[in-house]
C-alpha distance (Angstrom), angle and dihedral (degrees) to the residues before:
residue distance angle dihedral
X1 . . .
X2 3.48 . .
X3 4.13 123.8 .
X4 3.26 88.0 -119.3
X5 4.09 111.6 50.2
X6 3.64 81.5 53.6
X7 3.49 96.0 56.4
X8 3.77 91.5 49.6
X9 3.74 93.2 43.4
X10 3.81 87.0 56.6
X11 4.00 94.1 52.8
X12 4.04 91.8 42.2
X13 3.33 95.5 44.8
X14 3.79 109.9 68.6
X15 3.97 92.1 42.6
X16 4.13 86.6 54.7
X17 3.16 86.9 43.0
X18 3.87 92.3 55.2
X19 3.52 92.2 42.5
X20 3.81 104.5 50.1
X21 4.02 88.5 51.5
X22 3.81 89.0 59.3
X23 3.39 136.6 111.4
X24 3.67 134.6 -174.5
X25 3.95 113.8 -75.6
X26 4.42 86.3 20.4
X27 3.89 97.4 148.2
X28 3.94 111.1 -160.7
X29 3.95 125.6 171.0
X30 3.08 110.5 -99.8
X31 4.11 133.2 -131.3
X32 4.37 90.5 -99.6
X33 3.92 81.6 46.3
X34 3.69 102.2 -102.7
X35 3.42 134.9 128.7
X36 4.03 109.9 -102.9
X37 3.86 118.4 -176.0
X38 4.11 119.0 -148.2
X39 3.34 111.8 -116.7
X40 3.77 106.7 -159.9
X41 3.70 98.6 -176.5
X42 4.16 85.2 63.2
X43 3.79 89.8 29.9
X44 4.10 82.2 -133.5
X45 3.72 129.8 115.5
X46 4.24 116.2 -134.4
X47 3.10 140.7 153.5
X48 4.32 122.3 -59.8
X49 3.77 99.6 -115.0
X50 4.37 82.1 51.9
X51 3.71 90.6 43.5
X52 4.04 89.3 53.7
X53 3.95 87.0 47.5
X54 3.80 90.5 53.6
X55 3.61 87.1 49.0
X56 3.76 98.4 56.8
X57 3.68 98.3 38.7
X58 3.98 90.6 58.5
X59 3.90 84.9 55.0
X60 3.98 90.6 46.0
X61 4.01 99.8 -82.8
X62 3.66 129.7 -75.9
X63 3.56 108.2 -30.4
X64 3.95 94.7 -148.7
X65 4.16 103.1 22.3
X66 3.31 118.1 -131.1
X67 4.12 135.4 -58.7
X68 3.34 140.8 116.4
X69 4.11 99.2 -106.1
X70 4.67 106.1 87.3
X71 4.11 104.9 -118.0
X72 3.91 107.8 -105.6
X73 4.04 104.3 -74.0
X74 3.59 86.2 -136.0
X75 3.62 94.3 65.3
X76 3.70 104.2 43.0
X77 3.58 132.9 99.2
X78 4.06 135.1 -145.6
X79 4.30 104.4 -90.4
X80 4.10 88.1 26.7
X81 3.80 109.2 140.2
X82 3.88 138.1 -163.9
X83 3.41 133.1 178.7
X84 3.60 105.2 -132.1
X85 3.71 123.1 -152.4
X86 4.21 124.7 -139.5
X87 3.39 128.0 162.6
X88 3.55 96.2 -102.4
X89 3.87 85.7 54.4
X90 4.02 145.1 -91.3
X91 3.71 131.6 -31.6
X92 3.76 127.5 -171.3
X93 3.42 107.2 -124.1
X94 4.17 123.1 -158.8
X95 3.80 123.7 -163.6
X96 3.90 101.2 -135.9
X97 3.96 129.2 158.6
X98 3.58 93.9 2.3
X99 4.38 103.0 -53.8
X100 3.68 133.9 65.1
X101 3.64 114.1 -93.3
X102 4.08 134.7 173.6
X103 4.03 99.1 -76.7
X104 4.21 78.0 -132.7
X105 4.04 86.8 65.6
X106 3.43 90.5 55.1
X107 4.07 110.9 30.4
X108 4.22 88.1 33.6
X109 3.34 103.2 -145.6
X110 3.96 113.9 162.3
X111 3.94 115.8 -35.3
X112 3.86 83.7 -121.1
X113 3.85 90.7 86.7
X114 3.56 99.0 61.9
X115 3.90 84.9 58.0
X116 3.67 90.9 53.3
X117 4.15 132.3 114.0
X118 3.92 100.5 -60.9
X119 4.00 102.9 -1.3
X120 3.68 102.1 93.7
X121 3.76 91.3 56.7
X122 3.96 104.4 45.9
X123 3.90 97.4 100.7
X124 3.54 91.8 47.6
């Protein structure tokens, strides 16, 4: 074999390897140090808050926007979401089983999320 295809077998391989292991939601740190979330539906990692976005749009976008004010309950329907903004950051909230909970409780993608930017603090 030649010097070379081994040396580019060595640099592929780990990031195949990383790849083929994943499944949607998988959140990894990434080479800059931030948390990136594989989207398999792109085939792409990115970042959470981007991974969330993908996830709405494929389901026709967030049903309520974004903010930090809950839709009125009277108006929303099971699979609804709304990015809801904290301080600390977004979540992606999911209307399932009658209340608003973190779309991550309900779709369970990696436990990561629910560490993530706003997430910890939407109950409070």
């Amino acid at each position: 074999m030649k010097p070379w295809v081994l040396l580019v077998g060595l640099l592929v391989a780990p990031v195949w390897a990383d790849v083929a292991g994943s499944a949607d939601g998988h959140v990894r740190l990434g080479a800059d140090g931030a948390l990136e979330a594989w989207d398999a539906e792109r085939g792409q990692w990115g970042g959470l808050e981007a991974f969330w976005l993908a996830y709405a749009e494929r389901r026709g976008g967030l049903t309520w926007g974004r903010g930090s004010d809950y839709p009125p309950y009277d108006q929303v329907k099971e699979g609804d979401t709304f990015m809801v903004e904290l301080s600390q950051g977004p979540c992606l909230m999911e209307f399932f089983h009658q209340r608003w909970r973190r779309a991550n409780d309900v779709r369970r993608w990696d436990d990561a999320f629910n560490d993530y930017a706003g997430c910890p603090r939407v109950f409070d």
